[in-house]
MIGU-660547 format. One line per 5 residues: number of its first residue (from 1); their letters; for each residue x, y, z of C-alpha. Coordinates in nm, 2 decimals, decimal comma. Example, Ala and Ser with C-alpha at 12.3 -4.5 7.8 and 13.67 -1.06 7.14 Angstrom:
<atoms>
1	AS	1,23/-0,45/0,78 | 1,37/-0,11/0,71
</atoms>
This chain:
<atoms>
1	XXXXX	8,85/4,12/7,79 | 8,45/4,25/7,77 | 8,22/4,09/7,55 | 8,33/4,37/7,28 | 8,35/4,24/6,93
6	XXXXX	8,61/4,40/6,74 | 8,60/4,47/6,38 | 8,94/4,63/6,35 | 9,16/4,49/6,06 | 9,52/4,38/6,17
11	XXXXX	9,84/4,46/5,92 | 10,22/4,44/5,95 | 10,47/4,61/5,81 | 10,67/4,39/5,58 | 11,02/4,36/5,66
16	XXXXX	11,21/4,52/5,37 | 11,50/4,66/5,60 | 11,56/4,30/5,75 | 11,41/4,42/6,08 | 11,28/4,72/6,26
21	XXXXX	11,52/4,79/6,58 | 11,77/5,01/6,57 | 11,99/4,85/6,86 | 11,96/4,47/6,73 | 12,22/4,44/6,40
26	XXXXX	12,07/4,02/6,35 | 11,69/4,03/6,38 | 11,69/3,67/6,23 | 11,52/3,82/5,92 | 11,67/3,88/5,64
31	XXXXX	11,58/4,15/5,41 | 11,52/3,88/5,07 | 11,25/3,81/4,86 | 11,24/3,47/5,00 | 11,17/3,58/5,33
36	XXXXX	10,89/3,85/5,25 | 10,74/3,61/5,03 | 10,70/3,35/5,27 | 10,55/3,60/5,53 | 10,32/3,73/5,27
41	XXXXX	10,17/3,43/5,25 | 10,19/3,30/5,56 | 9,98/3,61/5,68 | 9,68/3,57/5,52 | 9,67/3,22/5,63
46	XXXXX	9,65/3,33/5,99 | 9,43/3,64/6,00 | 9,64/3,94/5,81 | 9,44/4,19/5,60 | 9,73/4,37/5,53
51	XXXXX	10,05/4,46/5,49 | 10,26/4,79/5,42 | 10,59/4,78/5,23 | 10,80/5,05/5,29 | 10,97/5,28/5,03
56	XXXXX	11,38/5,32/5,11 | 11,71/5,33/4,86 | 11,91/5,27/5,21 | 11,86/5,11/5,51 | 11,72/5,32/5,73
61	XXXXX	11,71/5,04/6,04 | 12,02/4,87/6,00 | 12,25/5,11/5,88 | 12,34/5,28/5,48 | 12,55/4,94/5,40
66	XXXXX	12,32/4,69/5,50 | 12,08/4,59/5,19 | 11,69/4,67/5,20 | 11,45/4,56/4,92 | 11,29/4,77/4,63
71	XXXXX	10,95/4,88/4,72 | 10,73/4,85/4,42 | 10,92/4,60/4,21 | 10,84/4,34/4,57 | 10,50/4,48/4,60
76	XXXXX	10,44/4,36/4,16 | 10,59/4,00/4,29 | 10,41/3,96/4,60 | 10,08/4,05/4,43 | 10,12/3,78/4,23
81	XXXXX	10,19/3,48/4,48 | 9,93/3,59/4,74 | 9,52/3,60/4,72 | 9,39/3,83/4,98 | 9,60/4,03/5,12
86	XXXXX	9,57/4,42/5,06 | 9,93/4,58/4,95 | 9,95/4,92/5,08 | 10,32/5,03/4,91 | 10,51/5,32/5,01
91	XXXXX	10,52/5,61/4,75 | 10,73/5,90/4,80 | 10,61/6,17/4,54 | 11,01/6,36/4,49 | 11,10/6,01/4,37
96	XXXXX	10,79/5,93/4,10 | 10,72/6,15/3,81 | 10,33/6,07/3,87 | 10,22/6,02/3,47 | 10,45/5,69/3,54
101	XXXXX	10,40/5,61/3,86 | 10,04/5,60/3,77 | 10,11/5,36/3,48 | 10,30/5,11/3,73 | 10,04/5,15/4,00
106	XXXXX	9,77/5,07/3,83 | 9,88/4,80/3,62 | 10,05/4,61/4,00 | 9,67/4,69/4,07 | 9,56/4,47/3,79
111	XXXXX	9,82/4,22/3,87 | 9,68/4,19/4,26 | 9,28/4,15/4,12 | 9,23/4,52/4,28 | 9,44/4,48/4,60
116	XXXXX	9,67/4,78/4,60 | 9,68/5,07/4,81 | 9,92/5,40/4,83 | 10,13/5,55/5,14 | 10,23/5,87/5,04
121	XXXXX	10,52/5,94/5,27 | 10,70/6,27/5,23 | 11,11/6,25/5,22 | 11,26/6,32/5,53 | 11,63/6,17/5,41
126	XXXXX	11,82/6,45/5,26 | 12,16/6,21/5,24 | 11,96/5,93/5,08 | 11,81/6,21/4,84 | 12,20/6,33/4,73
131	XXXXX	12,29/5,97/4,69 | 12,03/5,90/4,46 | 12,00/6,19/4,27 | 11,68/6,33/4,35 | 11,57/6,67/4,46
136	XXXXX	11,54/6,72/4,80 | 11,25/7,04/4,86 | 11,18/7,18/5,23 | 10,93/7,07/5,44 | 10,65/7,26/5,36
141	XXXXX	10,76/7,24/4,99 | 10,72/6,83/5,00 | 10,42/6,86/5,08 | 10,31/7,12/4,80 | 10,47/6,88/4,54
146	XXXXX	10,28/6,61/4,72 | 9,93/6,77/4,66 | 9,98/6,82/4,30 | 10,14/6,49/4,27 | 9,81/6,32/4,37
151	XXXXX	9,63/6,60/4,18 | 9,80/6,41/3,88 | 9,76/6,07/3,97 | 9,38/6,08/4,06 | 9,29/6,26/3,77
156	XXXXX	9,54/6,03/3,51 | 9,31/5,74/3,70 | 8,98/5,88/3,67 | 9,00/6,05/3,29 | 9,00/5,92/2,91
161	XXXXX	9,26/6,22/2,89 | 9,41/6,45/3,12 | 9,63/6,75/3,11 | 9,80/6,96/3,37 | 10,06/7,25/3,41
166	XXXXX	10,19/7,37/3,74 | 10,45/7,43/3,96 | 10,65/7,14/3,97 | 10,43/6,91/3,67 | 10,36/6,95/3,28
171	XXXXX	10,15/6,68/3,13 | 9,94/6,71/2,81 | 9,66/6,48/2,70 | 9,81/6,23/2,95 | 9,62/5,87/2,85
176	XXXXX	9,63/5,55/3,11 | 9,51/5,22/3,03 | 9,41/4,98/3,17 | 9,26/5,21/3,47 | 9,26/5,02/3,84
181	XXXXX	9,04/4,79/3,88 | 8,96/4,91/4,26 | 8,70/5,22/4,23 | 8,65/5,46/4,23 | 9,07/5,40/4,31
186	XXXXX	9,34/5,25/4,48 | 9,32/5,40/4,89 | 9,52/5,65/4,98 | 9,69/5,62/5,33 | 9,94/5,88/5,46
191	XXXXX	10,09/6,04/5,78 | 10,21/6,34/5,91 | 10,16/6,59/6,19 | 10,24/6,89/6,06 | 10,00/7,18/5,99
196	XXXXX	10,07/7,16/5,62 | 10,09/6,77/5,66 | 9,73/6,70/5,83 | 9,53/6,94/5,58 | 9,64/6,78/5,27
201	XXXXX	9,60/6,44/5,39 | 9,21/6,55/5,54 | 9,14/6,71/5,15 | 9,34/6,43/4,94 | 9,38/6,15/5,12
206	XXXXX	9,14/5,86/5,21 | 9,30/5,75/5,55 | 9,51/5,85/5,81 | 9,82/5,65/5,95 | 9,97/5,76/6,29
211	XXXXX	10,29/5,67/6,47 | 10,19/5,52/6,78 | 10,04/5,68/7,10 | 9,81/5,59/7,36 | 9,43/5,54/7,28
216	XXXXX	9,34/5,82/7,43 | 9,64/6,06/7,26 | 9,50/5,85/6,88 | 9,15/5,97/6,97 | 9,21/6,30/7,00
221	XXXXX	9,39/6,32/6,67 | 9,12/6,10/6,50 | 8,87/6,39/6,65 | 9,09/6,66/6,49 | 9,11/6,46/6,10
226	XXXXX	8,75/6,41/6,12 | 8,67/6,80/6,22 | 8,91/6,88/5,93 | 8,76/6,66/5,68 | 8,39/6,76/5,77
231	XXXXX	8,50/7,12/5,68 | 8,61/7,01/5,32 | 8,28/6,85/5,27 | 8,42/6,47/5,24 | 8,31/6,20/5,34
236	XXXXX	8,46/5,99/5,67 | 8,79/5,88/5,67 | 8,96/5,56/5,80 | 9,22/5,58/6,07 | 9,53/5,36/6,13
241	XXXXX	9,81/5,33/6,43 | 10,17/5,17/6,44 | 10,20/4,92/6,69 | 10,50/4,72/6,81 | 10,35/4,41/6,97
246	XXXXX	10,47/4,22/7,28 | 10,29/3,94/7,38 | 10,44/3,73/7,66 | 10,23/3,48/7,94 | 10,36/3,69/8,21
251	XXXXX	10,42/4,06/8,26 | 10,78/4,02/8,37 | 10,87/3,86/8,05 | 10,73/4,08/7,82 | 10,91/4,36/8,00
256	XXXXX	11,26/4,15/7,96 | 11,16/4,16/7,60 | 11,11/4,57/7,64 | 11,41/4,62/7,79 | 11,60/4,36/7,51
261	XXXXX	11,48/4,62/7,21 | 11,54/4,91/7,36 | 11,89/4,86/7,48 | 12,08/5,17/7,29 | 12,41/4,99/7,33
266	XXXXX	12,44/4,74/7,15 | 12,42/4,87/6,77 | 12,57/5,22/6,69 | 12,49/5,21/6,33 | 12,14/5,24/6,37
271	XXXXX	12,13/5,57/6,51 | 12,35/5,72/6,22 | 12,07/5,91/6,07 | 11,86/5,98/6,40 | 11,95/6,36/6,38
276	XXXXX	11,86/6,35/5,99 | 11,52/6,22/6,09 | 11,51/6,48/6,37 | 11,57/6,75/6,12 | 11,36/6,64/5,85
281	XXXXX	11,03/6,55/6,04 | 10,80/6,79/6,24 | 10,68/6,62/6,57 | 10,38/6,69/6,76 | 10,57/6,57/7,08
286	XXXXX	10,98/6,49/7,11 | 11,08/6,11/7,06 | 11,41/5,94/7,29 | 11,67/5,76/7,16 | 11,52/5,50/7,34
291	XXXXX	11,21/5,51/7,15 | 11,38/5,56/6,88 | 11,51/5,20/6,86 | 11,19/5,06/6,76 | 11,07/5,22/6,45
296	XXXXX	10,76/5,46/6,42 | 10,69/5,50/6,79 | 10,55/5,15/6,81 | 10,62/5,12/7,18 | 10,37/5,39/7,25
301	XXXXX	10,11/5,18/7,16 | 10,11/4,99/7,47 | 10,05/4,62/7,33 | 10,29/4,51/7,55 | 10,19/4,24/7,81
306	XXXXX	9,98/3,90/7,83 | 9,72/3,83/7,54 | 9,45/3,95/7,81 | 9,62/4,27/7,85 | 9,70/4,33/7,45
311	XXXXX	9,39/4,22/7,39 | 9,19/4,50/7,59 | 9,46/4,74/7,45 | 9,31/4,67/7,15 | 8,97/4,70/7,23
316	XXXXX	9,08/5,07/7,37 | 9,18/5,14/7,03 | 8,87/5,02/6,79 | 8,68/5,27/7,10 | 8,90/5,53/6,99
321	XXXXX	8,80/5,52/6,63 | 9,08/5,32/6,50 | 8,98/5,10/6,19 | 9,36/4,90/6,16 | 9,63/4,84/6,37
326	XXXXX	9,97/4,86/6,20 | 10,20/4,58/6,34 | 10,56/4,54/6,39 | 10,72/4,21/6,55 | 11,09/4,12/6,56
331	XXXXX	11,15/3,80/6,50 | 10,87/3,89/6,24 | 10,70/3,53/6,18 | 10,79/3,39/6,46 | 10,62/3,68/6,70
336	XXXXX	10,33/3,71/6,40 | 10,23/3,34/6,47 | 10,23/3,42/6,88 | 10,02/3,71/6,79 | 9,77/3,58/6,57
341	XXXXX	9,75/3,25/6,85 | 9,68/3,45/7,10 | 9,52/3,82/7,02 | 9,38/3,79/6,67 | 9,16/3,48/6,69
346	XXXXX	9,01/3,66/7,03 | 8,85/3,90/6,76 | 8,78/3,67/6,48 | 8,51/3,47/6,71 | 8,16/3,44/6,50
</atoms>
């Protein structure tokens, strides 16, 4: 690794579905409040700045009948048994009337000391949708909802009183207090590579998440999201990339490890929904079944090898205009200590 000295923040997401391959039914981490908690914790002891806590009814991993934890309720408890770390919570807008969701957001903000952040995520799940109830819109209609959803929310946050009537929203003289205590509001992450997805996320949104690619694939979409915000007039946004981390002392065991996770045999119940996700998402590039096994791409990524190798991958990254790497690691704190030993404390060097 070059003298290079990395300011890129490192998060994880937390573990709410009990793991994050599709082909592996016993990760050795259970989806519990126990569990997340101590990994919470644990976290930003050992160099963490984040984490993301995804927003499922069902388990989208492991299979409909396995359990998977309630977003927001675990994001209200871990704010209040951890100090530092920021809480960026899945929010998916068909599922929140956004006069409430505001209300809980902000007062979890309060809870955390100003540590909460949003992923708007639009629903891709139209079984999950039926089973709970909820309306389930097209494509390019989530993401209409979506914009006047945050229309809401930020102006709910940012006003003594606030009213609003349009297509899918009536509020009248709408009034939230306490407002957040980050300014001038929580940060808004989201993701999406659609047309209709990447516009509203360079007008609305404060920073972009991508599945993962290669550095040089992230940099060209970072190029695109900055070209697009520049033309709405706003200021720079930040830029983040899912990861799947292997970090092993010699190549050939690290591609043992590769060959473990991506094994399509040996778990048929988490592919169920792979031609839901198919039909509900719109790709920039087609994903394997293979890939599929480990969750959001992560392979792409490349942090696969020894901590010399992972550690220059990351450098690639921060050159390509990423500001935070989004980590996945099965067994989660086992593979999170390895990675913080080896690859984190490289880049945390006065």
């Amino acid at each position: 690794m070059s003298d290079f000295q990395s300011g890129i923040r490192f998060g994880y997401w937390m573990p709410v579905f009990g793991g994050w391959l599709r082909n592996v039914e016993d990760e050795g981490m259970e989806a519990s409040w126990s569990y997340v908690r101590r990994l919470a914790q644990r976290s930003e002891q050992i160099g963490y700045s984040l984490s993301l806590i995804a927003e499922l009814n069902l388990n989208d991993i492991k299979g409909v009948e396995a359990p998977s934890l309630d977003a927001w309720s675990t994001a209200a408890a871990l704010a209040a048994v951890t100090e530092k770390l920021e809480l960026m919570v899945a929010v998916r807008p068909t599922f929140h009337a956004p006069a409430l969701f505001a209300k809980q957001a902000a007062n979890i903000d309060h809870i955390s000391n100003g540590r909460l952040a949003l992923n708007v995520v639009s629903s891709w799940w139209q079984q999950e949708a039926k089973m709970y109830g909820v309306a389930f819109d097209r494509h390019d209609d989530r993401y209409a909802r979506t914009s006047e959803w945050l229309d809401i929310v930020d102006g709910i946050w940012s006003h003594s009183s606030y009213s609003h009537s349009g297509k899918y929203y009536t509020l009248e003289e709408t009034v939230l207090e306490p407002k957040p205590l980050r300014k001038p509001r929580p940060l808004i992450y989201a993701g999406g590579e659609s047309e209709a997805a990447k516009n509203l996320i360079a007008q609305k949104c404060d920073a972009y998440v991508m599945h993962g690619d290669s550095p040089e694939t992230i940099r060209g979409r970072i190029d695109d999201m900055r070209a697009r915000r520049e033309r709405f007039g706003l200021p720079p946004m930040q830029f983040g990339v899912a990861a799947y981390a292997i970090v092993r002392y010699t190549e050939q065991e690290a591609q043992r490890e590769v060959a473990r996770v991506t094994d399509v045999k040996q778990n048929a119940k988490g592919y169920a929904n792979y031609q839901q996700w198919l039909q509900g998402t719109q790709l920039e590039r087609p994903v394997s079944i293979e890939e599929y096994s480990v969750s959001n791409r992560g392979l792409r990524s490349g942090l696969v090898g020894t901590p010399g190798l992972v550690q220059d991958q990351v450098e690639r990254f921060e050159r390509a205009g990423v500001d935070l790497l989004l980590l996945q690691f099965s067994p989660q704190l086992e593979e999170m200590e390895r990675f913080s030993d080896s690859v984190i404390r490289a880049y945390s060097v006065a």
